[in-house]
PyMOL Python script that loads the backbone (N, CA, C, O; Angstrom):
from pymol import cmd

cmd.read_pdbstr("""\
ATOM      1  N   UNK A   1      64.898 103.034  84.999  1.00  0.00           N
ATOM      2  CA  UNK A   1      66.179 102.833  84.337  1.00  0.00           C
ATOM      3  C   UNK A   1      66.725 101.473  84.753  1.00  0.00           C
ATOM      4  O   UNK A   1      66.922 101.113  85.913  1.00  0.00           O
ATOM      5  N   UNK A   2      66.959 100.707  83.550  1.00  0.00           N
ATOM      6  CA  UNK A   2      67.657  99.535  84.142  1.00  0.00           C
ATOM      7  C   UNK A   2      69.113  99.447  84.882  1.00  0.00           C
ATOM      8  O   UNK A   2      70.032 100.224  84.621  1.00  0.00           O
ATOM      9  N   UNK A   3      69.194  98.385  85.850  1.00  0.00           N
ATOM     10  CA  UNK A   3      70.341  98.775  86.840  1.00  0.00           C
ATOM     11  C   UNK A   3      71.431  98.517  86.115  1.00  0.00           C
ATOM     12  O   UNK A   3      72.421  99.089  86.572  1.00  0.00           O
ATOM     13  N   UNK A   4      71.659  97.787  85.030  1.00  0.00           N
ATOM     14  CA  UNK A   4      72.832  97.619  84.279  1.00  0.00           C
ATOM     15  C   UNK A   4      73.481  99.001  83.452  1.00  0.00           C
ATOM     16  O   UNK A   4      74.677  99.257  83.311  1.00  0.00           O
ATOM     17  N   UNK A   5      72.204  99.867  82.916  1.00  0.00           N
ATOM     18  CA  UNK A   5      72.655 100.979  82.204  1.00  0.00           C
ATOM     19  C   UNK A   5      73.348 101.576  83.370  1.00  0.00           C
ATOM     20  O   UNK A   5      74.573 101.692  83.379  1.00  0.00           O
ATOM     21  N   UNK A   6      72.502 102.007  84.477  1.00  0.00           N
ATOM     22  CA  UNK A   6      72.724 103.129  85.667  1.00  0.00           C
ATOM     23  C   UNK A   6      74.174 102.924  85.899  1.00  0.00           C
ATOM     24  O   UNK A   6      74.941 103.852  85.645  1.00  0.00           O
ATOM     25  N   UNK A   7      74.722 101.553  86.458  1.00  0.00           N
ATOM     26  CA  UNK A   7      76.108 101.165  86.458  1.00  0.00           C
ATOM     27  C   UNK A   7      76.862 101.540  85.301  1.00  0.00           C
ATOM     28  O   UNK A   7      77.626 102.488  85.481  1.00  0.00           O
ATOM     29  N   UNK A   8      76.840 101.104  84.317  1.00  0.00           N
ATOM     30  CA  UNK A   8      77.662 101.032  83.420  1.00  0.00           C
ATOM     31  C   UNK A   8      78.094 102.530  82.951  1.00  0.00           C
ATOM     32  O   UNK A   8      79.226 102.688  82.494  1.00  0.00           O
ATOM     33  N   UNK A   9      77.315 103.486  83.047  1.00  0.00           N
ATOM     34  CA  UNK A   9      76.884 104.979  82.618  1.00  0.00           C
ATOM     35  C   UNK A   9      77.244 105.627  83.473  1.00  0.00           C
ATOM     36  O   UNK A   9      78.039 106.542  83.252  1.00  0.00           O
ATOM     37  N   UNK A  10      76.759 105.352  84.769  1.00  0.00           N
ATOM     38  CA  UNK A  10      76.964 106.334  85.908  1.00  0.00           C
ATOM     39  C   UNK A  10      77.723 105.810  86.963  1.00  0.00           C
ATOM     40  O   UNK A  10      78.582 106.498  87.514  1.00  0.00           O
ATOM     41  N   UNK A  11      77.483 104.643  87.299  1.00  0.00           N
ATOM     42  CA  UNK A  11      78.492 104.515  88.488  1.00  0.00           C
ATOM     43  C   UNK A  11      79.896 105.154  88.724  1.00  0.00           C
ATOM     44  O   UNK A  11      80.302 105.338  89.872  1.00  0.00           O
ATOM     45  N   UNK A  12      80.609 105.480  87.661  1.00  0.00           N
ATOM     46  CA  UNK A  12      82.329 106.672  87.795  1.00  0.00           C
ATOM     47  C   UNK A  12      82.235 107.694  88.174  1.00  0.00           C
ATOM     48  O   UNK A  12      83.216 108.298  88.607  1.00  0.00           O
ATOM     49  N   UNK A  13      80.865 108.290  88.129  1.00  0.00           N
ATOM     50  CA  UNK A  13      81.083 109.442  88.653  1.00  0.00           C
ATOM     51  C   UNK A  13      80.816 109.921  89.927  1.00  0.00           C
ATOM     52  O   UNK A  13      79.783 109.625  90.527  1.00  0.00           O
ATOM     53  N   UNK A  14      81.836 110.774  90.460  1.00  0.00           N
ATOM     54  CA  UNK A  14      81.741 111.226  91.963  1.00  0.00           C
ATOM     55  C   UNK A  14      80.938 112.411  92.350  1.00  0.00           C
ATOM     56  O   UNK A  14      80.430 112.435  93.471  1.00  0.00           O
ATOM     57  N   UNK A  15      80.734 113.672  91.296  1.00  0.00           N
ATOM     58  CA  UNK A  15      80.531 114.204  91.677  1.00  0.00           C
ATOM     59  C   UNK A  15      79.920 115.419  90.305  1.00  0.00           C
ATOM     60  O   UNK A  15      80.412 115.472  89.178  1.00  0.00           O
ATOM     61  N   UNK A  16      79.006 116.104  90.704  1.00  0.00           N
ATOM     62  CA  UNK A  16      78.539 117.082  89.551  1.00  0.00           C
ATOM     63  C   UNK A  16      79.831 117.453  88.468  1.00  0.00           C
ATOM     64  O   UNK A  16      79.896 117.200  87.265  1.00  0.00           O
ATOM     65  N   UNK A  17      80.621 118.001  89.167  1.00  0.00           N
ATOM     66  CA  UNK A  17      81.779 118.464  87.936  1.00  0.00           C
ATOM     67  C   UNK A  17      82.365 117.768  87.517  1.00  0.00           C
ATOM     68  O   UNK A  17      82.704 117.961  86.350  1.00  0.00           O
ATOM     69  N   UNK A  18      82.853 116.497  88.248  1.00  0.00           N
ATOM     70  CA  UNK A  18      83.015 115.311  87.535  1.00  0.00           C
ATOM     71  C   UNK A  18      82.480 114.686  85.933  1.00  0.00           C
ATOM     72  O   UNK A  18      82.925 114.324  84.844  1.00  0.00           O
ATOM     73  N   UNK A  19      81.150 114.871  86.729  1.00  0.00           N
ATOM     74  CA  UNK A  19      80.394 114.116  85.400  1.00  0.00           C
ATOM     75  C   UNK A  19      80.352 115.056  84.161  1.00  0.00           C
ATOM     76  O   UNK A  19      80.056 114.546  83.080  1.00  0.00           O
ATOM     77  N   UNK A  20      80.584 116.195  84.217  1.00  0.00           N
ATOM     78  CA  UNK A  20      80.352 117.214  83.266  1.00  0.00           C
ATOM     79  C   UNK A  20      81.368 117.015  82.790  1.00  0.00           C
ATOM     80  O   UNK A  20      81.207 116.683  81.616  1.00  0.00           O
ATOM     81  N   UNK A  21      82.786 117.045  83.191  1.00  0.00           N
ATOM     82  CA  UNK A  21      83.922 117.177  82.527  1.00  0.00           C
ATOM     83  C   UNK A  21      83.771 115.357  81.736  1.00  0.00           C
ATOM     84  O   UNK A  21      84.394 115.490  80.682  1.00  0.00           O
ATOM     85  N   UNK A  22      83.494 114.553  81.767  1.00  0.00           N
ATOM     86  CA  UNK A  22      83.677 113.284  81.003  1.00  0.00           C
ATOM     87  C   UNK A  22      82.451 112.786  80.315  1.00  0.00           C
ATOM     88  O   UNK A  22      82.427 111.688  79.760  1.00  0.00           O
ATOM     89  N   UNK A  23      81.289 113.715  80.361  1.00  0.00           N
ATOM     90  CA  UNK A  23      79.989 113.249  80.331  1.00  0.00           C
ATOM     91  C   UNK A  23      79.649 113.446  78.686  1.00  0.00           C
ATOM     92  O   UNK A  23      80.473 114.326  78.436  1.00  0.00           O
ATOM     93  N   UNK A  24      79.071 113.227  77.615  1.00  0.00           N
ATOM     94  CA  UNK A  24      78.777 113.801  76.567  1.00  0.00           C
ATOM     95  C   UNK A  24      77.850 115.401  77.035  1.00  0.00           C
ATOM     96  O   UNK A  24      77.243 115.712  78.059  1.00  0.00           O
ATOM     97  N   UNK A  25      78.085 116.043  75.899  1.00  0.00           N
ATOM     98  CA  UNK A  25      76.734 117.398  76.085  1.00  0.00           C
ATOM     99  C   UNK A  25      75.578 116.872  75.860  1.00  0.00           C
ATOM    100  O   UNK A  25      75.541 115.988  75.003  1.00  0.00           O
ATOM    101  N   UNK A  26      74.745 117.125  76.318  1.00  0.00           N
ATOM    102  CA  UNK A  26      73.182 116.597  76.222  1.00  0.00           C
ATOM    103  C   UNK A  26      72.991 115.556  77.044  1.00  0.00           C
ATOM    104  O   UNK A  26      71.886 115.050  77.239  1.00  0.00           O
ATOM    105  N   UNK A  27      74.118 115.158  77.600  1.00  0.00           N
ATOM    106  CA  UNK A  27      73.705 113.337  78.174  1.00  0.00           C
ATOM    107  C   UNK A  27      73.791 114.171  79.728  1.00  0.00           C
ATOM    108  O   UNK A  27      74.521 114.979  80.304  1.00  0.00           O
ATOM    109  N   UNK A  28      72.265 113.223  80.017  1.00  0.00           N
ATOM    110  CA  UNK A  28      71.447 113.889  81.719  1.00  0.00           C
ATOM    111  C   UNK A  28      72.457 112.524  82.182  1.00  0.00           C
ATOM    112  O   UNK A  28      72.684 111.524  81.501  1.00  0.00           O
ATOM    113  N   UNK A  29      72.987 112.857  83.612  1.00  0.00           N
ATOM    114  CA  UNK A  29      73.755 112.014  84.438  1.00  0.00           C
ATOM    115  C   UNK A  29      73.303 111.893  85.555  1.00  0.00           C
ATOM    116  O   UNK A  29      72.893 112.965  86.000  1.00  0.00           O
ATOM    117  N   UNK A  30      73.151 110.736  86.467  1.00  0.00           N
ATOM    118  CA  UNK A  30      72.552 110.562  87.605  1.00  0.00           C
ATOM    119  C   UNK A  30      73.816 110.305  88.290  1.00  0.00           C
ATOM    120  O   UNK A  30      74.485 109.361  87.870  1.00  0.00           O
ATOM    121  N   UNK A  31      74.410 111.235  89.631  1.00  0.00           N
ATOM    122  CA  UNK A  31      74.657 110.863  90.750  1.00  0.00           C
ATOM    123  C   UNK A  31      74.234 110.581  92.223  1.00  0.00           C
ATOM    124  O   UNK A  31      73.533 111.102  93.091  1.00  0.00           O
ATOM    125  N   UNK A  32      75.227 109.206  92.011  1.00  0.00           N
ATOM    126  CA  UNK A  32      74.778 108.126  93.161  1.00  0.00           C
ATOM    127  C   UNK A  32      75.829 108.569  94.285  1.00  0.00           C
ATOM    128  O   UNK A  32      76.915 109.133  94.157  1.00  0.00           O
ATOM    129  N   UNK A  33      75.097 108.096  95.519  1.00  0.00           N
ATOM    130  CA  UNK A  33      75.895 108.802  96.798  1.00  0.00           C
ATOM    131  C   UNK A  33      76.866 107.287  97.217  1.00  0.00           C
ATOM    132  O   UNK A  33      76.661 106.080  97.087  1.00  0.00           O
ATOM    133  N   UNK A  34      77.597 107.837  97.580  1.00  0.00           N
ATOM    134  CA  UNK A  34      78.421 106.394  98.260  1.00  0.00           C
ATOM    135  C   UNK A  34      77.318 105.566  98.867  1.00  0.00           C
ATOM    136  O   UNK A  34      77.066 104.415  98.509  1.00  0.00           O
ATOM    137  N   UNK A  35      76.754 106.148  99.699  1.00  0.00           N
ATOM    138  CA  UNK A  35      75.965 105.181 101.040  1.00  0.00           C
ATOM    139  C   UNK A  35      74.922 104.402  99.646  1.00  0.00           C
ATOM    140  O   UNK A  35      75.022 103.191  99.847  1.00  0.00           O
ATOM    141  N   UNK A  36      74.135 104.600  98.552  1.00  0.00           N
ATOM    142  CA  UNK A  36      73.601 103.916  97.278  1.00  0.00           C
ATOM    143  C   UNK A  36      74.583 103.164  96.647  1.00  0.00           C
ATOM    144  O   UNK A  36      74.138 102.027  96.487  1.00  0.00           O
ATOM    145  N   UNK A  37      76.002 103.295  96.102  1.00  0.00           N
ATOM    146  CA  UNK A  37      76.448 102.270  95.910  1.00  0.00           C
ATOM    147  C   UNK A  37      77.335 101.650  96.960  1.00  0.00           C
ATOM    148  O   UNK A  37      78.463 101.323  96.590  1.00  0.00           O
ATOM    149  N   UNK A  38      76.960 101.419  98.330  1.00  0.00           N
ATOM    150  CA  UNK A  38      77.779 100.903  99.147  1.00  0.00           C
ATOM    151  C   UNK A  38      76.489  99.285  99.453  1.00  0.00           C
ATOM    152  O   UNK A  38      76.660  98.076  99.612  1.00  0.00           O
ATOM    153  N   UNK A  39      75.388 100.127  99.402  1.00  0.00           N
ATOM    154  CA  UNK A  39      73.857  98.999  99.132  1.00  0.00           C
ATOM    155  C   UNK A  39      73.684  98.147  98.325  1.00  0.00           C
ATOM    156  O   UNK A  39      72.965  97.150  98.390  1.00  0.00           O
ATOM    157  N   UNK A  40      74.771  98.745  97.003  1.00  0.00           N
ATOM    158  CA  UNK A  40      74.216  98.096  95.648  1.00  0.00           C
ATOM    159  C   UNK A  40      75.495  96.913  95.867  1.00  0.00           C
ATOM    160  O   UNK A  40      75.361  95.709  95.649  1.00  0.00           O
ATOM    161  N   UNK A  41      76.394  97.398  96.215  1.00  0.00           N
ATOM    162  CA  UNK A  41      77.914  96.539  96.706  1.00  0.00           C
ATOM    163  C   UNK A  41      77.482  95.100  97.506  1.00  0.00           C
ATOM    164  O   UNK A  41      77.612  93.909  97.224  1.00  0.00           O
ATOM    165  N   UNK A  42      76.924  95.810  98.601  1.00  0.00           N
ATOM    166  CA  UNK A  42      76.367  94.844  99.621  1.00  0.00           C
ATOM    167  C   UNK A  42      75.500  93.674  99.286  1.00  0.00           C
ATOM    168  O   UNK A  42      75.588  92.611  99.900  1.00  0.00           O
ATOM    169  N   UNK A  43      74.775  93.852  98.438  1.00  0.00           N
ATOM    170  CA  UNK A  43      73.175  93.013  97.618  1.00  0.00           C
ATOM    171  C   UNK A  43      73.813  92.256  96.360  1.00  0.00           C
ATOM    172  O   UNK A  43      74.118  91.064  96.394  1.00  0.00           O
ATOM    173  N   UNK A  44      73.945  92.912  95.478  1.00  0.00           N
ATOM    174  CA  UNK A  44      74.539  92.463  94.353  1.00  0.00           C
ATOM    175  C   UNK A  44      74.560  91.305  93.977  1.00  0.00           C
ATOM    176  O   UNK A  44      73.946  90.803  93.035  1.00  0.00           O
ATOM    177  N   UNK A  45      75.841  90.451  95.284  1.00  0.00           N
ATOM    178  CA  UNK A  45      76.304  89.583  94.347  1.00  0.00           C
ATOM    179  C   UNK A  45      75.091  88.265  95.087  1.00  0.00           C
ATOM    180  O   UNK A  45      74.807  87.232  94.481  1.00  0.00           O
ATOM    181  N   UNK A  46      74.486  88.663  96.591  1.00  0.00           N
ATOM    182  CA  UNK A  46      73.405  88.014  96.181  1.00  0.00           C
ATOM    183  C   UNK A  46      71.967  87.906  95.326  1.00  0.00           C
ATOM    184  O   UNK A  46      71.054  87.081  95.290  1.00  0.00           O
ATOM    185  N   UNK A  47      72.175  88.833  94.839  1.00  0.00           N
ATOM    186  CA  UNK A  47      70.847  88.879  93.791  1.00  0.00           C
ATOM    187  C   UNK A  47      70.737  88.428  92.677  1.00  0.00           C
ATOM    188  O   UNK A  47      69.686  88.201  92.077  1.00  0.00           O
ATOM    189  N   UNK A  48      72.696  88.131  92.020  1.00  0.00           N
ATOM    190  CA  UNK A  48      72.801  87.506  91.249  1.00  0.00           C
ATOM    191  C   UNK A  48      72.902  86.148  91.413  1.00  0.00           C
ATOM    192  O   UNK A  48      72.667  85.422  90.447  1.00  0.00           O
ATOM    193  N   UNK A  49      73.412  85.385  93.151  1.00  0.00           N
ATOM    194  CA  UNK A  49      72.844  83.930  93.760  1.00  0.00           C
ATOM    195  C   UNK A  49      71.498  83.340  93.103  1.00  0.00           C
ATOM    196  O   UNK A  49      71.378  82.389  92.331  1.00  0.00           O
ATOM    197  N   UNK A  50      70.397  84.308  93.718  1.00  0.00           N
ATOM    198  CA  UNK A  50      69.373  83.934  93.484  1.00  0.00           C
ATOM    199  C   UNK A  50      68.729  84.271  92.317  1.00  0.00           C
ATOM    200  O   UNK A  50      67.509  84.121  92.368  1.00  0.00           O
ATOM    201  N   UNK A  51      69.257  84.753  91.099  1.00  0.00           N
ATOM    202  CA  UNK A  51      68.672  84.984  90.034  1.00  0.00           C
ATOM    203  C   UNK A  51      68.781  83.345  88.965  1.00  0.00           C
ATOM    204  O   UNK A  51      69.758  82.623  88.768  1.00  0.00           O
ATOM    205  N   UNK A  52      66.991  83.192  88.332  1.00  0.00           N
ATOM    206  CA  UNK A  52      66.774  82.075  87.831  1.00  0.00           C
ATOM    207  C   UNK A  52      66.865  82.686  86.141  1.00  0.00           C
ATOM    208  O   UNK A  52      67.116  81.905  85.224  1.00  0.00           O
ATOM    209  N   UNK A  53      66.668  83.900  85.941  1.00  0.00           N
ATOM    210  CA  UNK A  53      66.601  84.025  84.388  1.00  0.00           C
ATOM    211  C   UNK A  53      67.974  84.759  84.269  1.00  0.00           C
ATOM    212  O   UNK A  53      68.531  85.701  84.832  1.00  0.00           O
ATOM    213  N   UNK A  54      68.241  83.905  83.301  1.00  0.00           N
ATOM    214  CA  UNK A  54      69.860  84.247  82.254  1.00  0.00           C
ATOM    215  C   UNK A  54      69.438  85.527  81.376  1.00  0.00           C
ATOM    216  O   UNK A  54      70.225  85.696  80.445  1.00  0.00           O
ATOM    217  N   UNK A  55      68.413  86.460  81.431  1.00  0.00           N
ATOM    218  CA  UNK A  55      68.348  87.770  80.953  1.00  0.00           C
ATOM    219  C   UNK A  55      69.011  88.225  82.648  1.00  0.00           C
ATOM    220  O   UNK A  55      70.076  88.843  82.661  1.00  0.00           O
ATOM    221  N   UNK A  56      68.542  87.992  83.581  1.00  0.00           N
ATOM    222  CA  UNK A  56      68.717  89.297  84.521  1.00  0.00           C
ATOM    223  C   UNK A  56      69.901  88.670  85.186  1.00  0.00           C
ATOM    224  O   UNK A  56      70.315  89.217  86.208  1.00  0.00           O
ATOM    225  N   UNK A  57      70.482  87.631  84.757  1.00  0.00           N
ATOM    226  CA  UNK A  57      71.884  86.948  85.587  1.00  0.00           C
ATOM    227  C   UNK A  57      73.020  87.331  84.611  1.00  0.00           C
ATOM    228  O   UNK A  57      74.146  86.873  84.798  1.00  0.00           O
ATOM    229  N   UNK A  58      72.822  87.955  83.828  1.00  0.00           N
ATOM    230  CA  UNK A  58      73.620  88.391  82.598  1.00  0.00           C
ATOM    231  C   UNK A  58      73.776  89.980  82.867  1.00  0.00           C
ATOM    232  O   UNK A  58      74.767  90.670  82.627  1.00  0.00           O
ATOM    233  N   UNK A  59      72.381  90.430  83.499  1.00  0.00           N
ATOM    234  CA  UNK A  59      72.677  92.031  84.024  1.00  0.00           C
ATOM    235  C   UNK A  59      73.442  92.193  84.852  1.00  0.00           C
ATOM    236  O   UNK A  59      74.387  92.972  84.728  1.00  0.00           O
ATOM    237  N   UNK A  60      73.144  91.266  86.239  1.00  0.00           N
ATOM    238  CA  UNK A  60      73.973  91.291  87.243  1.00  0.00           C
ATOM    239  C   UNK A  60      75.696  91.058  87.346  1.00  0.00           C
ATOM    240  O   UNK A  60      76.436  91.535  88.207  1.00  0.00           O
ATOM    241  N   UNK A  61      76.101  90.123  86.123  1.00  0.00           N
ATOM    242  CA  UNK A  61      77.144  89.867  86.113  1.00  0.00           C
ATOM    243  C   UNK A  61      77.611  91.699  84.970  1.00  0.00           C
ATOM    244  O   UNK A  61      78.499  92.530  85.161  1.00  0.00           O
ATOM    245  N   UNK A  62      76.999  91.657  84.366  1.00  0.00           N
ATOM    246  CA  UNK A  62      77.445  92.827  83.815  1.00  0.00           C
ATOM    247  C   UNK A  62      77.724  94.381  84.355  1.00  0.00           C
ATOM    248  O   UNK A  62      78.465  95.266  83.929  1.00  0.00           O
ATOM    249  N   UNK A  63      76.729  94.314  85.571  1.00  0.00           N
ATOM    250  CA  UNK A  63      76.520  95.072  86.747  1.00  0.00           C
ATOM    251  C   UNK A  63      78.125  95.223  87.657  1.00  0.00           C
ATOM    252  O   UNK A  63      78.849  96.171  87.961  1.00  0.00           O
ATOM    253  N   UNK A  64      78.162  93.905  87.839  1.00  0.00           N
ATOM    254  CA  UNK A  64      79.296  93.214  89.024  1.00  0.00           C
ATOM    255  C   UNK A  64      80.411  93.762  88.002  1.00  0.00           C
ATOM    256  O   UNK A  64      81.167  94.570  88.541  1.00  0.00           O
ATOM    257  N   UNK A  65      80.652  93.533  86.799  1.00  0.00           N
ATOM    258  CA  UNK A  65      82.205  93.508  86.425  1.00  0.00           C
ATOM    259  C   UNK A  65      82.475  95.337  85.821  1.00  0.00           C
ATOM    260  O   UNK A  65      83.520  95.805  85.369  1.00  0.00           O
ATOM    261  N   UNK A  66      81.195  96.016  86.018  1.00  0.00           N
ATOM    262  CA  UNK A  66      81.539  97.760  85.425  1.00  0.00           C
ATOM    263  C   UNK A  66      81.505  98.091  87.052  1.00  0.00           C
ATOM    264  O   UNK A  66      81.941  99.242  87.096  1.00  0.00           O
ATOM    265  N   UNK A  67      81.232  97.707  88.316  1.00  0.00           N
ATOM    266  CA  UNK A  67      81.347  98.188  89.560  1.00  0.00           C
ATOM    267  C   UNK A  67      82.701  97.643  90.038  1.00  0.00           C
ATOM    268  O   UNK A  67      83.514  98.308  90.680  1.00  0.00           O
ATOM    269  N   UNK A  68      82.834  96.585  89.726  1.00  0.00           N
ATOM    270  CA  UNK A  68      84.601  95.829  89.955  1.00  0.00           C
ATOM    271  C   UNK A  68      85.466  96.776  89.250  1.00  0.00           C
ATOM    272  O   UNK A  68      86.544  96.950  89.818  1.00  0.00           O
ATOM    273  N   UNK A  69      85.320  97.322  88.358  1.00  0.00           N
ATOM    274  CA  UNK A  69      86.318  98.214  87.170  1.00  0.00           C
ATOM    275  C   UNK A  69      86.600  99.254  88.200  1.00  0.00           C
ATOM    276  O   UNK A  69      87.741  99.590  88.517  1.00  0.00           O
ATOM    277  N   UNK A  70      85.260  99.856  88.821  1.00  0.00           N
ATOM    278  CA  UNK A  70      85.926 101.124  89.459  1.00  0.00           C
ATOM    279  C   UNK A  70      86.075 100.960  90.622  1.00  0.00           C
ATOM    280  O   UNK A  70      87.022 101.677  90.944  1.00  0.00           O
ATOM    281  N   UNK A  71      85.663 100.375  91.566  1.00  0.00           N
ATOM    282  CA  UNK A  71      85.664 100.416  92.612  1.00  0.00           C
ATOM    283  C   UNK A  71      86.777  99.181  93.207  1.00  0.00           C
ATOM    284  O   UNK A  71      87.190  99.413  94.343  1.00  0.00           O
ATOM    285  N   UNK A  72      87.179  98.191  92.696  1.00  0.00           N
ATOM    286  CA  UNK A  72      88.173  97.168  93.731  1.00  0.00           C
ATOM    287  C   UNK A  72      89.438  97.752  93.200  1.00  0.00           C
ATOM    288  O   UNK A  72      89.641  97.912  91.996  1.00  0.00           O
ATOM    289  N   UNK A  73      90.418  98.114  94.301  1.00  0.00           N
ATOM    290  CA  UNK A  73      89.903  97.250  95.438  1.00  0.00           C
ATOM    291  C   UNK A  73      89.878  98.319  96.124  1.00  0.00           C
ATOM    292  O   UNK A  73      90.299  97.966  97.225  1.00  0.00           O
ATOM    293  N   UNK A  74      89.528  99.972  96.184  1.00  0.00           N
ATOM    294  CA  UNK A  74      89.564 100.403  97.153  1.00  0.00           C
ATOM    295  C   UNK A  74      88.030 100.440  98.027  1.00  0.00           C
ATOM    296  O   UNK A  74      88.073 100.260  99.244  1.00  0.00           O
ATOM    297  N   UNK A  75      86.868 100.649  97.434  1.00  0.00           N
ATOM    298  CA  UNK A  75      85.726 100.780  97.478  1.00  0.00           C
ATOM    299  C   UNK A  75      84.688  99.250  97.936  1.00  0.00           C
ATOM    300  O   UNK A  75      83.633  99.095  98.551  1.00  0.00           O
ATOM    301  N   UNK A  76      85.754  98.253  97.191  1.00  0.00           N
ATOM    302  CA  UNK A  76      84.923  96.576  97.342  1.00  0.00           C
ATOM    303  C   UNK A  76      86.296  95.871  97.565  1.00  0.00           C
ATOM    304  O   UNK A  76      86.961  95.305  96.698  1.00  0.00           O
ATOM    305  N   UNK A  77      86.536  95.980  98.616  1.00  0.00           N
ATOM    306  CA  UNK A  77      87.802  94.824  98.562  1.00  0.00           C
ATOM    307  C   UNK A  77      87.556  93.529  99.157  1.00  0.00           C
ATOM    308  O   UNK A  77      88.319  92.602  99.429  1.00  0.00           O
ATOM    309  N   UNK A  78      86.308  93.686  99.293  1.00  0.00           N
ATOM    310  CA  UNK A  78      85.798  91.742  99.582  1.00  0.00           C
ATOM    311  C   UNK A  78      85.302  90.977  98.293  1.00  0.00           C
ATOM    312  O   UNK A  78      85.249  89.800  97.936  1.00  0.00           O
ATOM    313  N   UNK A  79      85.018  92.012  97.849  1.00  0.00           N
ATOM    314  CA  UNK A  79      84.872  91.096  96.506  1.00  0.00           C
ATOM    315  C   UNK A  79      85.179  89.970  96.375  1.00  0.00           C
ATOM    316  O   UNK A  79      84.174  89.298  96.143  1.00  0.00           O
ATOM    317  N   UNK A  80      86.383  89.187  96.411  1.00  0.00           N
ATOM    318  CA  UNK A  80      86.344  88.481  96.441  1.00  0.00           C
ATOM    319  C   UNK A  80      85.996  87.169  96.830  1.00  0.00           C
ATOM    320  O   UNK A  80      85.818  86.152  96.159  1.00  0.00           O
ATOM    321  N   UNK A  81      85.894  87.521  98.780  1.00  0.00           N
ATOM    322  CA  UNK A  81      85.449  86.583  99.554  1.00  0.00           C
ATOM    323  C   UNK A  81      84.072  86.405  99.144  1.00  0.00           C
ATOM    324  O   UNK A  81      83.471  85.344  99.311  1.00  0.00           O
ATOM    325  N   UNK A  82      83.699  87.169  98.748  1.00  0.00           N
ATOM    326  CA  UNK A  82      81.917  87.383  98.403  1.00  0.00           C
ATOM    327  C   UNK A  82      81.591  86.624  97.410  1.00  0.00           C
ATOM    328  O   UNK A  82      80.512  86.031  97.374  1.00  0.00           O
ATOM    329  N   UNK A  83      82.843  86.521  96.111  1.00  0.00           N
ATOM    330  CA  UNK A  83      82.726  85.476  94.970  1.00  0.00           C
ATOM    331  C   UNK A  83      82.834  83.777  95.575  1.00  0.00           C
ATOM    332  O   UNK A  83      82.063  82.828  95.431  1.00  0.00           O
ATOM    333  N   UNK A  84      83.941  83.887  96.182  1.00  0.00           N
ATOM    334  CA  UNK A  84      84.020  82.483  96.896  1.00  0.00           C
ATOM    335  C   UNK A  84      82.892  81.725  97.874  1.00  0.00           C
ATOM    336  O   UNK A  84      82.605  80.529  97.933  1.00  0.00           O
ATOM    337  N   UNK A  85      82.327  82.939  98.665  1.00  0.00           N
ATOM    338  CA  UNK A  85      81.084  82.628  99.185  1.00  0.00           C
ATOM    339  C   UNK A  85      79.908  81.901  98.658  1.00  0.00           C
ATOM    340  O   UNK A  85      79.373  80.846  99.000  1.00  0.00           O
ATOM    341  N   UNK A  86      79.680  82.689  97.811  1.00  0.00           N
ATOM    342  CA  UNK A  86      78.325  82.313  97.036  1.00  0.00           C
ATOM    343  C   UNK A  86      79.029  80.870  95.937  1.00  0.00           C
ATOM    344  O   UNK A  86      78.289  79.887  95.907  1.00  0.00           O
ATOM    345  N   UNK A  87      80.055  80.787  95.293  1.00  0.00           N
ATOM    346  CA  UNK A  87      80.352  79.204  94.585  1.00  0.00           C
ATOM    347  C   UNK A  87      80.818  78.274  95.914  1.00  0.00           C
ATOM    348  O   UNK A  87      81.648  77.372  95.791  1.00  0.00           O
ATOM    349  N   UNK A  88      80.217  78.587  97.123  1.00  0.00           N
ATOM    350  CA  UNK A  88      80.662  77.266  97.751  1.00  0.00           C
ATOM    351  C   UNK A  88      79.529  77.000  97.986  1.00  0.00           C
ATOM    352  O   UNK A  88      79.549  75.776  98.122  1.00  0.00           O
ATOM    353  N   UNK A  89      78.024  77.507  98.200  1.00  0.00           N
ATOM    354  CA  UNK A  89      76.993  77.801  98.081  1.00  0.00           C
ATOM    355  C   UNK A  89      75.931  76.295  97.318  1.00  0.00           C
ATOM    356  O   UNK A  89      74.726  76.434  97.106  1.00  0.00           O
TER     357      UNK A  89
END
""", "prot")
cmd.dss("prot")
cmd.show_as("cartoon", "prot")
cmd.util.cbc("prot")
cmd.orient("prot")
């Protein structure tokens, strides 16, 4: 599964009943544990540093701004420093 769908699809949800109550019928949902998106938090925004193709630097940014939606600032509140980091770079 590409990491852009997984985010965009699944990253909101917390928890089995969660996802059921907002999920379509028929649509299979993958939940992710905090400690998986606390990894994906952590990596991210360097993977999008070092990314050379504008297909997968286009995922990552698309990645970054459906994980920013739910999670800053309680979940990523460095976010920012992390943006500033990497453009001084």
């Amino acid at each position: 599964m590409q990491l852009g769908t997984l985010v965009e699809y699944h990253w909101r949800y917390m928890n089995e009943e969660q996802a059921r109550k907002i999920s379509v019928e028929g649509f299979d949902f993958v939940i992710l544990t905090q400690e998986d998106k606390e990894i994906v938090r952590n990596n991210i925004m360097g993977g999008l540093y070092n990314a050379t193709n504008p297909a997968i630097v286009k995922q990552y940014v698309r990645c970054i701004s459906s994980i920013a939606k739910n999670d800053y600032p309680e979940m990523w509140p460095n976010i920012l420093t992390e943006v500033v980091h990497y453009l001084g770079q």
